[in-house]
C-alpha positions in Angstrom: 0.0 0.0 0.0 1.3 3.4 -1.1 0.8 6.5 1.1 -1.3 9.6 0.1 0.6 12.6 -1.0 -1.8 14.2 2.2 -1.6 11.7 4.7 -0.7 12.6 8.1 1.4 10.7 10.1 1.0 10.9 14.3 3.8 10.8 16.3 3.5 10.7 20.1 4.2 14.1 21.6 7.0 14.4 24.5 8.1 17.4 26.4 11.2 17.3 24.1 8.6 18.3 20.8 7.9 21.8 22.3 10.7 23.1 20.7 9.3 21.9 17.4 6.5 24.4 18.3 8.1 27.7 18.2 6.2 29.0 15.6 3.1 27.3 15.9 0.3 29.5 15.5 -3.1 28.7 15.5 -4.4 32.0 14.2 -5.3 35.3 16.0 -8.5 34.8 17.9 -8.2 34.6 21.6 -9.8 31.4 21.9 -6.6 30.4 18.5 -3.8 31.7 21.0 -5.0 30.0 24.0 -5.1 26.3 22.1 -1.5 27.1 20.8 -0.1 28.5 24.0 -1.7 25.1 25.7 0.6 22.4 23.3 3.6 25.1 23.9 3.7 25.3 27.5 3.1 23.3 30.3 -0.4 22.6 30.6 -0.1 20.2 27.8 2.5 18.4 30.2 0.3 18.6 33.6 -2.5 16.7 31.5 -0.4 14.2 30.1 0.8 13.6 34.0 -3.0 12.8 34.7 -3.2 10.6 31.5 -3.9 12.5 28.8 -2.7 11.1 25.4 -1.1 14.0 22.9 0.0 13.6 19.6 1.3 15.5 17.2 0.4 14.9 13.4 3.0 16.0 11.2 2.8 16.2 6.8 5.1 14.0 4.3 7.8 16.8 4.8 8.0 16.8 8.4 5.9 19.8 9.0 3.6 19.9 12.1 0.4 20.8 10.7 -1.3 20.2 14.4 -2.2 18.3 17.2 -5.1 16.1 19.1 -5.5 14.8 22.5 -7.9 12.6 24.2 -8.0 12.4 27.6 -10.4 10.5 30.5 -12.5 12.5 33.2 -15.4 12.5 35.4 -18.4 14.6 35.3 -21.5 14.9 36.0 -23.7 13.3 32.6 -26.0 13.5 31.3 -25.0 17.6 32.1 -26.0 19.7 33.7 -26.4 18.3 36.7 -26.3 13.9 36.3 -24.2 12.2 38.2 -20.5 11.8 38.1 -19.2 8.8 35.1 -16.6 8.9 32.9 -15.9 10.5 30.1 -13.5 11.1 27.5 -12.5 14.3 26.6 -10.6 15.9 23.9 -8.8 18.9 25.8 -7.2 20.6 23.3 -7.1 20.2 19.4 -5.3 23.1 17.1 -4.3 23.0 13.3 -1.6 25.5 12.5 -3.2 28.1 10.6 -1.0 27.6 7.4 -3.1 24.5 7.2 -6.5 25.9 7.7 -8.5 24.5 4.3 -6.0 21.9 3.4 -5.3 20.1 1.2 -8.0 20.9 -1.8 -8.9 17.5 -1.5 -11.9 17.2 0.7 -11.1 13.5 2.0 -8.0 14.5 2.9 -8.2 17.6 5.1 -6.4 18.0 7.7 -8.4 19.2 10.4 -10.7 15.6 9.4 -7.4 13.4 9.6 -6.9 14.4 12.9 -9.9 14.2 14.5 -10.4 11.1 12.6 -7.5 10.1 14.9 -9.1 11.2 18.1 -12.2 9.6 17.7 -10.4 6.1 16.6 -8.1 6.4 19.7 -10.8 7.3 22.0 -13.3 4.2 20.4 -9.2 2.2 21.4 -9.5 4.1 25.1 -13.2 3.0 25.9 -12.5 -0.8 25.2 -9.9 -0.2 27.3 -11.3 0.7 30.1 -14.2 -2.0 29.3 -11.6 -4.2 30.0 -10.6 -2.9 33.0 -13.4 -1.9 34.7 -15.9 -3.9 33.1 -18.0 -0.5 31.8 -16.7 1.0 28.5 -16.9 4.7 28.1 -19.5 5.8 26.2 -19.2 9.5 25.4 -16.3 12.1 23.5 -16.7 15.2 24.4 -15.0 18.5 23.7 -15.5 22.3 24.0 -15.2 24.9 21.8 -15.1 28.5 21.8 -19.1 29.9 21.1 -17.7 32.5 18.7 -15.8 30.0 16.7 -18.4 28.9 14.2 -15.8 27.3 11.6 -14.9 24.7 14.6 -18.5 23.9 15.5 -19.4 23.2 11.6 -16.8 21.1 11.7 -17.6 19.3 15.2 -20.8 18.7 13.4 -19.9 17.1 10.4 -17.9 14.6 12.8 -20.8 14.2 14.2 -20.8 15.7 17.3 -23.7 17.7 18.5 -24.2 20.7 21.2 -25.4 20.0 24.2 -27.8 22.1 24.8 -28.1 24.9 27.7 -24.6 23.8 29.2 -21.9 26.4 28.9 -18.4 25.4 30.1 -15.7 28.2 31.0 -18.1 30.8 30.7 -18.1 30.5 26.9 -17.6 27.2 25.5 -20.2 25.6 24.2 -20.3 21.6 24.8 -20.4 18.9 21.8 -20.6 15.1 22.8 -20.1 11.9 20.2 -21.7 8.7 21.0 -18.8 6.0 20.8 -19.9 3.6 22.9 -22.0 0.3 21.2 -24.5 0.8 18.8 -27.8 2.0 20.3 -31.2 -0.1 19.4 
């Protein structure tokens, strides 16, 4: 099998990678700035301390177009106000804005490669913990900024959907993706 001239390759991110990231920008909004400050400093390193998978995804010439993580937590579900279970979460994901768009090929964007990603390693996470705990994981979850309509249109053709009347942060809206077993 030959590799596509736009496939992405994921490598594992390490505290030695943030060097890598000097001039990784994920454009100028506030809510762009605070996802690339996140995989440049040291909360990306506190959350992989509690668990939290990173990886950075990276084109055929070595370029890192962006990053994903997937993480487990407990809230309260169904939200608002349901009792505690866990989750997994997708803390942080940016594509450098060079990227934004890319490639022409629709199959092949990158913003859909990675999150493709996610959603396969959180799927890999939740029969994880099945087999651990006996109770798989049902939900993927992630916030997003409620300005940053580009992102939720996105979310959306993932297949994610708001949640709602819940507000996280202030102003993050919440999405959730069933990925536990197919309902009846």
């Amino acid at each position: 099998m030959t590799d596509h001239p736009y496939q992405l390759v994921a490598v594992e991110f390490t505290a030695a990678d943030q060097a890598r990231l000097a001039g990784f920008s994920c454009g100028n909004e506030a809510w762009s700035r605070h996802v690339a400050e996140w995989i440049r400093g040291s909360d990306v390193l506190d959350s992989m301390k509690r668990g939290t998978r990173v990886w950075l995804f990276e084109n055929t010439g070595g370029e890192i177009v962006g990053f994903g993580s997937v993480g487990r937590t407990r809230w309260r579900w169904p939200l608002p106000d349901g009792s505690y279970t866990s989750i997994l979460l997708v803390p942080m994901l940016g594509l450098d804005a060079r990227f934004r768009g890319q490639p022409p090929d629709a199959e092949w964007r990158f913003a859909r490669q990675i999150m493709s990603h996610l959603m396969s390693a959180a799927r890999e996470m939740s029969r994880d913990a099945a087999t651990q705990s006996g109770k798989a994981i049902d939900w993927l979850v992630l916030m997003v900024h409620r300005e940053n309509h580009r992102a939720i249109r996105f979310y959306e053709k993932c297949g994610f959907e708001l949640v709602t009347g819940v507000m996280r942060h202030g102003d993050h809206l919440v999405m959730k993706l069933w990925i536990g077993e197919p309902r009846d």
